[in-house]
C-alpha positions as CSV (number, residue, x, y, z in Angstrom):
1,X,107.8,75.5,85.8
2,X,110.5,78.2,87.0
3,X,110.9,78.2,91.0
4,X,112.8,81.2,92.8
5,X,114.6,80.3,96.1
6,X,114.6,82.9,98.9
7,X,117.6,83.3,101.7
8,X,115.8,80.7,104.1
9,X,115.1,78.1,101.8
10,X,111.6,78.3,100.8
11,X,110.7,77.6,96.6
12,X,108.8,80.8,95.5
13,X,106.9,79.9,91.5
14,X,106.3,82.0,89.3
15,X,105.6,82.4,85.8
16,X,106.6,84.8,83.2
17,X,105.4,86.1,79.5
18,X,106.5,88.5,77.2
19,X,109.5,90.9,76.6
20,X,110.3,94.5,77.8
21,X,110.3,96.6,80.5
22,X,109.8,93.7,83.8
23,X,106.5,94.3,85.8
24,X,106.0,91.7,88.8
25,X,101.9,90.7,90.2
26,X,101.7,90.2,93.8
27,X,98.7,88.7,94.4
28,X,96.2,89.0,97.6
29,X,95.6,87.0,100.8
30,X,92.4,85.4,98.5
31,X,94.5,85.0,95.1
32,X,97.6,82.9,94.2
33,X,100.0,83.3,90.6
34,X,96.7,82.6,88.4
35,X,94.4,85.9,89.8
36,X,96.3,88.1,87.4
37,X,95.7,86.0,84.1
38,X,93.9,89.2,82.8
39,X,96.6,91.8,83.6
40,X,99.7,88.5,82.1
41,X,97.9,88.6,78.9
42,X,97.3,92.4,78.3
43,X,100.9,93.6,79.9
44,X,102.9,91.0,78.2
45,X,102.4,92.7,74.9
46,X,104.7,94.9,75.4
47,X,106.4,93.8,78.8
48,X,108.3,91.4,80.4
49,X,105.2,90.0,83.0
50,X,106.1,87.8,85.7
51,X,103.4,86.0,88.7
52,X,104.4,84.3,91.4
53,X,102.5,82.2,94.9
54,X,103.7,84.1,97.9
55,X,104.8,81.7,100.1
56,X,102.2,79.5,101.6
57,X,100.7,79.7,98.3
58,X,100.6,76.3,96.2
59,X,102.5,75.3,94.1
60,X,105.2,77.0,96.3
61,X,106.3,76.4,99.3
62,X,104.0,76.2,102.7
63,X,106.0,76.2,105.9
64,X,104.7,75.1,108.6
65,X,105.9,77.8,111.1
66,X,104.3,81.0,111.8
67,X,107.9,82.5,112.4
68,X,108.5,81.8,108.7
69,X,105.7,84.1,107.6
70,X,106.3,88.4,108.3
71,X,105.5,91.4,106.6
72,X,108.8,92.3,105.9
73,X,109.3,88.5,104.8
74,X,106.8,89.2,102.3
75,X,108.3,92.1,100.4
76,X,111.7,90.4,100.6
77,X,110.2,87.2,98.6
78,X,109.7,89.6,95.7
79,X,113.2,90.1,95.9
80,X,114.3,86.9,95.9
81,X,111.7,86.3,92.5
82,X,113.6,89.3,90.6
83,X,117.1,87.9,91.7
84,X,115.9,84.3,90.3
85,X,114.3,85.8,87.0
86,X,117.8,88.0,87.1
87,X,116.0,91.3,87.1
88,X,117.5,94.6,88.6
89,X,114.3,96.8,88.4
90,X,110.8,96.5,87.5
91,X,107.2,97.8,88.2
92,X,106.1,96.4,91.1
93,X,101.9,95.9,91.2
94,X,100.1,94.6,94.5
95,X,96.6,93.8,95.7
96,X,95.0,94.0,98.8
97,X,98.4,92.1,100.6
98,X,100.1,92.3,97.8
99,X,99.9,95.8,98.1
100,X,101.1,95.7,101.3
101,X,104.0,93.6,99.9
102,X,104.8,96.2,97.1
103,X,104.9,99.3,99.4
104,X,107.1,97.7,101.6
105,X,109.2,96.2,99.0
106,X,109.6,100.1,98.1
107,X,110.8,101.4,101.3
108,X,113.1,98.1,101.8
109,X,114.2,98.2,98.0
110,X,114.0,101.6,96.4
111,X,116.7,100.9,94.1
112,X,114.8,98.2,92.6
113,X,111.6,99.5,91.9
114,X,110.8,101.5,88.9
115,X,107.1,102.6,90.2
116,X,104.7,101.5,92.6
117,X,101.5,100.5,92.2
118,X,99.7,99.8,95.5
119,X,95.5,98.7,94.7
120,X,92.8,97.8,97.3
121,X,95.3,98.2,100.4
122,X,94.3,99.4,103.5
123,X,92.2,96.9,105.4
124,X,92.9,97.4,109.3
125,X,95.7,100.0,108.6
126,X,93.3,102.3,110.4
127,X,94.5,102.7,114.2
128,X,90.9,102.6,114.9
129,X,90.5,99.5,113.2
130,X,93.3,98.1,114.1
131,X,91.9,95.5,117.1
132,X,89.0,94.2,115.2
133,X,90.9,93.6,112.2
134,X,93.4,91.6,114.3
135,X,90.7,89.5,115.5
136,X,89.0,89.3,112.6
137,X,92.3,87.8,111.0
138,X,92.9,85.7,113.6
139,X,89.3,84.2,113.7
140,X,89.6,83.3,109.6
141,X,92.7,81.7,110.5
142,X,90.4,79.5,113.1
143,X,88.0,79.0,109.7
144,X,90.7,77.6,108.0
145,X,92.4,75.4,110.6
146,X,88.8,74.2,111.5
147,X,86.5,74.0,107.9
148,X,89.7,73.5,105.5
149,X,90.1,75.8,102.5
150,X,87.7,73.9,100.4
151,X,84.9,74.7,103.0
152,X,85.7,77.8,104.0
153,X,86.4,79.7,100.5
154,X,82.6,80.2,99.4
155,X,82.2,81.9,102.9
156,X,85.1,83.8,103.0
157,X,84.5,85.1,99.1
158,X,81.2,86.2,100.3
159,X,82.8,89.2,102.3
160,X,81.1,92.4,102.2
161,X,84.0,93.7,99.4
162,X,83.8,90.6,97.5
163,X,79.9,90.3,97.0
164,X,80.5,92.8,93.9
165,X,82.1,90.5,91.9
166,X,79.7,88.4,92.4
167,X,76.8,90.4,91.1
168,X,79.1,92.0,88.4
169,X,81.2,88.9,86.7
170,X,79.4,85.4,88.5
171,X,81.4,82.9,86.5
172,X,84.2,85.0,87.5
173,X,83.3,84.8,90.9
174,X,82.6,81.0,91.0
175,X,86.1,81.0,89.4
176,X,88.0,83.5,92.0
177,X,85.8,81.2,95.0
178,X,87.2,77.7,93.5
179,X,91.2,78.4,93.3
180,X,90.4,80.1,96.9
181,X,89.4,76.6,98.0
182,X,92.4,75.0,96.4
183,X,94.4,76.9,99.1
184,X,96.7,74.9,101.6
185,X,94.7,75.8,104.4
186,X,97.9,75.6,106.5
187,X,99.4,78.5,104.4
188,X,96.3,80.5,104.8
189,X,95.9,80.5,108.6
190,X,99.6,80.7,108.9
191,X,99.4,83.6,106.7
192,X,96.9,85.3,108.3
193,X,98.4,84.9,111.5
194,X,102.2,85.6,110.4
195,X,101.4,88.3,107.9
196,X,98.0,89.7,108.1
197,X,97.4,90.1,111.8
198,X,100.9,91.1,112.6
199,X,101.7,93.5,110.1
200,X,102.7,97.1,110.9
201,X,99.8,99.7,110.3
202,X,100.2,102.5,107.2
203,X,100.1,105.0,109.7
204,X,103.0,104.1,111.8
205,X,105.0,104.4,108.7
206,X,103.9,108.7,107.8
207,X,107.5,109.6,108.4
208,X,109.3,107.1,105.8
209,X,106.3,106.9,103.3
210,X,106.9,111.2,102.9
211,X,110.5,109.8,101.8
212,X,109.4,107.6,98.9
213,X,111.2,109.3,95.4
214,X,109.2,106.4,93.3
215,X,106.1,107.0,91.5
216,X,103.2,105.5,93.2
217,X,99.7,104.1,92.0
218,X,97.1,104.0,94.3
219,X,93.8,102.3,93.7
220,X,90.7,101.7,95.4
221,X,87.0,100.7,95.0
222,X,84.5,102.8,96.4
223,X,82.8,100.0,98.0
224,X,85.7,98.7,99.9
225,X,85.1,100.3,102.8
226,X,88.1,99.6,105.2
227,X,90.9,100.4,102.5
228,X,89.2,104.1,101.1
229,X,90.1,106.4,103.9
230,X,93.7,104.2,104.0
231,X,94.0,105.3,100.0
232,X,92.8,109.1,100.6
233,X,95.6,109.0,103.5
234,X,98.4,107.3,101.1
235,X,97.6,110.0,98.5
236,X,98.2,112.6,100.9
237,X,101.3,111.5,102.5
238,X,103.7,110.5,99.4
239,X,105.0,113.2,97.3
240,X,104.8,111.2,94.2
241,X,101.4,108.9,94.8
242,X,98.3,109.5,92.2
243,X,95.1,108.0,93.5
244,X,92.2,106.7,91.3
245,X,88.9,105.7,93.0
246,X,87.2,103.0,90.7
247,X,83.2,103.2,90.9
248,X,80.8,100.7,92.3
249,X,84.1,98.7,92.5
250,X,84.8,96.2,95.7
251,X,88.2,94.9,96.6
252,X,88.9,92.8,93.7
253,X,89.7,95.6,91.7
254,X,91.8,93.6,88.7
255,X,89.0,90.8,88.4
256,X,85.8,93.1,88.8
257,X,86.9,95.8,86.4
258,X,89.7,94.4,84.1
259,X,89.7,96.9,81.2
260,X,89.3,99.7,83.4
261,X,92.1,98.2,85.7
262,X,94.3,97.2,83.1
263,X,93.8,101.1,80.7
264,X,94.7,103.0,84.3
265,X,97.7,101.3,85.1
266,X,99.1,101.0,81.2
267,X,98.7,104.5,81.6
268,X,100.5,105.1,84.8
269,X,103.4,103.0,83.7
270,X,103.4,104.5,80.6
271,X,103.7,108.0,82.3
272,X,106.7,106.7,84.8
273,X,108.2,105.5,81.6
274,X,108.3,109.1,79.7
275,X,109.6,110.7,82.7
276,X,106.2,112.2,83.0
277,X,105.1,111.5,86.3
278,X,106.9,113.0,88.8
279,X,106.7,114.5,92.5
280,X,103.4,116.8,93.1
281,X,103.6,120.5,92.9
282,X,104.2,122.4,96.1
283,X,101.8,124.9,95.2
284,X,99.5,122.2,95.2
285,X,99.6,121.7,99.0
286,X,98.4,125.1,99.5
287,X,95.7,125.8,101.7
288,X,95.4,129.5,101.8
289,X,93.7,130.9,98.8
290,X,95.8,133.7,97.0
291,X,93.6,136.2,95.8
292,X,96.2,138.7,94.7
């Protein structure tokens, strides 16, 4: 058991297999170190894989004040992993709030990222959204303060992105809906309060996301309704952002679809790796249509 510690004090585990080129998992507000088990075993056959529980997240650390739990706290926790598994760069990959994590660890850390790759992120980033997503946060963390992880997962996993996974893979879903209610349900509301509810919307952020100079990845299902017009927009505001839409696909992208998941991303890093994906053409920004 490996444990990272950040700048205030809090034990961050992770996990690590394989050798190579470093690529990090930061998992969702549903998942902990164990929800990328699929991606460990495939990536580590040729890189250097590491997982970790975000703070809040047994067996880490679970403070018990919501001051302890941010945004930017979030992205800086990946930091603190890499400096404790002594790595300078790797390939940072987030879900859902871990994708969250990873963009901001990008704008925060540039140096340290060697690509991007940002799936089923969006939810509430819409400024029209932006009030019911807050109190939709805010009421789960009620659910979990009231019912207790245990009680509250199989309702929670029920959401209208998750149900999916259900149909698709249901001993994966009985799976994903068990570690869910293994959850310190004082992490969970904290983190929904600290992180989730308070966190800064993708559009308020157009100006420094035209700046990013790292390859980006971004993912979506096209059932996950709150974080597709989220993905269209990230596509269209970094220079160097690709954007696959995965088919009758929810929010749990990496457990739904695993090959597909796992084939798209080995190509993308892949790509980054032979220098091969790179900022998009400026002819392909165009809107008039040349005819001469």
């Amino acid at each position: 058991m490996a444990y990272a510690r950040t700048d205030d004090g809090i034990k961050l585990y992770y996990e690590e297999a394989g050798d190579g080129t470093p690529i990090i998992w930061v998992h969702e507000f549903a998942g902990d170190w164990r929800s990328w088990e699929s991606q460990m075993r495939f990536f580590s056959r040729r890189h250097r894989c590491i997982t970790f529980s975000a703070r809040g997240y047994l067996p880490s650390d679970v403070p018990h004040k919501q001051d302890m739990y941010s945004q930017e706290r979030a992205a800086r926790d990946i930091a603190c992993v890499l400096d404790a598994a002594k790595i300078d760069k790797a390939h940072i990959v987030g879900l859902s709030m871990g994708g969250f994590a990873t963009l901001h660890f990008g704008l925060m850390f540039p140096e340290r990222a060697l690509s991007l790759t940002v799936a089923g992120s969006g939810y509430g980033a819409e400024p029209a959204q932006a009030s019911s997503f807050v109190a939709a946060s805010l009421k789960a963390a009620e659910q979990f303060d009231t019912l207790g992880s245990e009680k509250f997962a199989p309702i929670y996993a029920s959401g209208a992105s998750r149900v999916q996974l259900q149909n698709k893979d249901p001993r994966g879903w009985d799976e994903f809906a068990r570690q869910l209610g293994e959850h310190d349900a004082v992490g969970s509301a904290l983190t929904m309060r600290g992180v989730q509810a308070r966190r800064p919307s993708l559009y308020s952020l157009e100006e420094q996301l035209r700046r990013i100079q790292i390859p980006v990845f971004i993912v979506a299902g096209d059932e996950d309704d709150h974080c597709l017009q989220p993905a269209i927009y990230l596509k269209q505001t970094i220079p160097t952002s690709g954007l696959l839409i995965m088919p009758k696909t929810g929010h749990t992208l990496n457990l739904e679809e695993p090959d597909t998941f796992n084939r798209y991303v080995w190509d993308f890093l892949s790509m980054v790796e032979s220098g091969k994906w790179g900022m998009r053409d400026p002819r392909a920004t165009s809107e008039i249509l040349k005819v001469d």
